[in-house]
C-alpha positions in Angstrom: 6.8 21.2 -7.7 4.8 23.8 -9.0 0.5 22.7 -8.5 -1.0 24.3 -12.1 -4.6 23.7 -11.4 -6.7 22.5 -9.1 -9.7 21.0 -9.8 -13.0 18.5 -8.1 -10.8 15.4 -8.8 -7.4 17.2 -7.4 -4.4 19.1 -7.8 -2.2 18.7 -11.1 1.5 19.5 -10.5 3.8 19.8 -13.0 7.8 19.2 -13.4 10.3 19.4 -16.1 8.8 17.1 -18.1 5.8 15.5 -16.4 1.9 16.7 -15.6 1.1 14.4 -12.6 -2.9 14.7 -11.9 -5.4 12.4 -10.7 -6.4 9.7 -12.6 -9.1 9.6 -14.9 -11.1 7.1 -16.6 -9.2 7.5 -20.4 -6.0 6.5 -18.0 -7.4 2.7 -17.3 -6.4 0.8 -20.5 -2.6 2.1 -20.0 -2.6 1.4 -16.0 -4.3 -2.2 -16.8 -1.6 -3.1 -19.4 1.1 -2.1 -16.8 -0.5 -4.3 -14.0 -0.7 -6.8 -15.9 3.3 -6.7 -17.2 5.0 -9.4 -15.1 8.2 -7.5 -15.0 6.5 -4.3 -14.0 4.6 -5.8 -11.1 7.4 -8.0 -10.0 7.7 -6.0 -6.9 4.2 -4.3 -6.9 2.5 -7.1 -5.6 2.2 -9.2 -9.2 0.4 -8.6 -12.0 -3.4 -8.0 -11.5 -6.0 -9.7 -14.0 -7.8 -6.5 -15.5 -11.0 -6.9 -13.2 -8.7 -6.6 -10.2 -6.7 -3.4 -12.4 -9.6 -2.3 -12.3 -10.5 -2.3 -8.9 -7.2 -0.9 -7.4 -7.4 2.1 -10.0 -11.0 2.8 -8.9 -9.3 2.8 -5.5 -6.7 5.3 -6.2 -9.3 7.8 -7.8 -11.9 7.2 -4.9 -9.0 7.7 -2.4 -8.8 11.3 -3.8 -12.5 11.9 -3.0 -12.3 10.4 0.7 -9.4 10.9 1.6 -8.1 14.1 -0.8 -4.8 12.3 -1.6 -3.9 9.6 -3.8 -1.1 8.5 -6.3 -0.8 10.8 -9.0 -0.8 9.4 -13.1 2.3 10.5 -14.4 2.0 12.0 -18.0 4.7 12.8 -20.5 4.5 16.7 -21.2 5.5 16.3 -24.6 3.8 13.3 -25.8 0.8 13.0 -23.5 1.5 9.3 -23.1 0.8 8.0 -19.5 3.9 6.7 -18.0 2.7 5.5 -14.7 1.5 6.1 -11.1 3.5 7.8 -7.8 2.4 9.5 -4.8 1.1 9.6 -1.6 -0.7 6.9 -0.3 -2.0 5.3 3.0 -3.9 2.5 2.8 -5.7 1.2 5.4 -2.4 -1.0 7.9 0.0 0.8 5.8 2.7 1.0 8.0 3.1 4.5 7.5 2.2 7.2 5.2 4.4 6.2 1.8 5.3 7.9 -1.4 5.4 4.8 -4.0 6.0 4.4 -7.3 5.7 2.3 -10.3 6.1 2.7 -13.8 5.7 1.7 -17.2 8.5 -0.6 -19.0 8.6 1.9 -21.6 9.3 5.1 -18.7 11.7 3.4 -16.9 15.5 4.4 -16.5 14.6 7.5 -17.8 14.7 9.8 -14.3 11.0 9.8 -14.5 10.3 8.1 -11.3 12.9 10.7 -9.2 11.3 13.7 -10.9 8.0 12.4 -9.8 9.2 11.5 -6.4 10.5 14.8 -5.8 7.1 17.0 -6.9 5.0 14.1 -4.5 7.4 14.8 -1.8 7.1 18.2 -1.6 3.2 17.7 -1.9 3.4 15.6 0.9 5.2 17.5 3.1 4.1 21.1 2.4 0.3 20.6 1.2 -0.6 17.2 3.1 1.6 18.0 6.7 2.9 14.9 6.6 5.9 14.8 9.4 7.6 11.3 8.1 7.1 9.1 4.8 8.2 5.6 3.6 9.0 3.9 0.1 8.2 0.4 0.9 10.7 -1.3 -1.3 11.6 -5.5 -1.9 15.0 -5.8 -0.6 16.3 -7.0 -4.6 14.6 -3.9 -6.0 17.9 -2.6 -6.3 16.4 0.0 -9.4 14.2 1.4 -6.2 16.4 1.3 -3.7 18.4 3.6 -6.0 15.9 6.2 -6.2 15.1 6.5 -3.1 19.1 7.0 -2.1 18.8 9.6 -4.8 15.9 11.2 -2.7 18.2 10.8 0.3 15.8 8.3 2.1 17.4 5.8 4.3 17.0 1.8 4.8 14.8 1.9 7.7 14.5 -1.7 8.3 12.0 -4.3 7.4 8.3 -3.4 8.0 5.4 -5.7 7.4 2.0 -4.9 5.0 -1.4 -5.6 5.7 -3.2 -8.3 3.5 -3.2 -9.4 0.8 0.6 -8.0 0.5 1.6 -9.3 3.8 3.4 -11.9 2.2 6.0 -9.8 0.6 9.2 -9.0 2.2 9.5 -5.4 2.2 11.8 -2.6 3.6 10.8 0.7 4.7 13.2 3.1 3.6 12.5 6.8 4.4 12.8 10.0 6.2 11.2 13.0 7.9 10.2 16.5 7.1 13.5 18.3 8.4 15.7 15.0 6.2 13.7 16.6 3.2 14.1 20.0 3.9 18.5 19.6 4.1 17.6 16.6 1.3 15.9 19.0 -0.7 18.5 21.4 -1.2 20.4 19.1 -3.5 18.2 19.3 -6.2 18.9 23.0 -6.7 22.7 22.6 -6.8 
């Protein structure tokens, strides 16, 4: 993770191939097309009509003024297209502090979402402080639960989300600082 600038709305890091910054409002059509793909949102809670988009992207980008962290929008270095959101996030009866992800159809399979995971990771535990995270995941998600093994987080057991998610079955998978620190190191094999 390398943080390239930081500006009023937040940090941008960069990766490889990615910018990851706050969002901004040019970012809305692209995040309201992906909440409303059914596929997409299968295990992000369901698609959201566009008034409800709209509301939950307003969230993430007023979460970065209250609370100075919030998912990041991933953007494609070389094309500039936006690919999707990941980051830290808390919401209010989270269960713990989480690092989440969800993507575009079009950016999936691609190593995008571990990339991202990675950079939010470290921005978690070295700029936030955070001692322990969580990737709330379905149990079917097996694409997610796949990542997250790649990140070296572990099936932690079923946890349960506030409304209106508290319907969905969900495991917390997950680790702590020192897991990430001896995680960590395999990414620079």
């Amino acid at each position: 993770m390398t943080i390239i600038k930081t500006s009023p709305l937040g940090p941008t890091l960069e990766t490889e191939r990615l910018y990851l910054r706050p969002p901004v409002k040019q970012d809305f059509d692209a995040f309201a097309e992906m909440h409303a793909d059914e596929d997409v949102m299968k295990f992000l809670g369901g698609i959201q009509p566009k008034a409800v988009a709209w509301r939950t992207f307003n969230a993430l980008a007023g979460s970065w003024h209250m609370w100075g962290f919030s998912m990041f929008c991933l953007i494609e270095k070389e094309t500039g297209e936006w690919l999707g959101r990941i980051g830290p996030i808390h919401p209010y009866g989270w269960p713990e502090h989480e690092v989440g992800w969800g993507l575009n159809k079009a950016a999936q399979g691609k190593g995008y979402a571990r990339e991202a995971a990675v950079a939010t990771m470290d921005y978690a535990f070295d700029v936030l402080g955070w001692d322990k995270l969580i990737h709330c995941i379905a149990p079917d998600n097996v694409p997610s639960q796949n990542i997250a093994k790649r990140l070296g987080s572990t099936n932690l057991g079923k946890t349960q989300l506030p409304a209106p998610y508290s319907h969905l079955d969900v495991d917390a998978w997950g680790q702590n600082r020192e897991e990430w620190r001896e995680n960590r190191k395999q990414f620079f094999k």
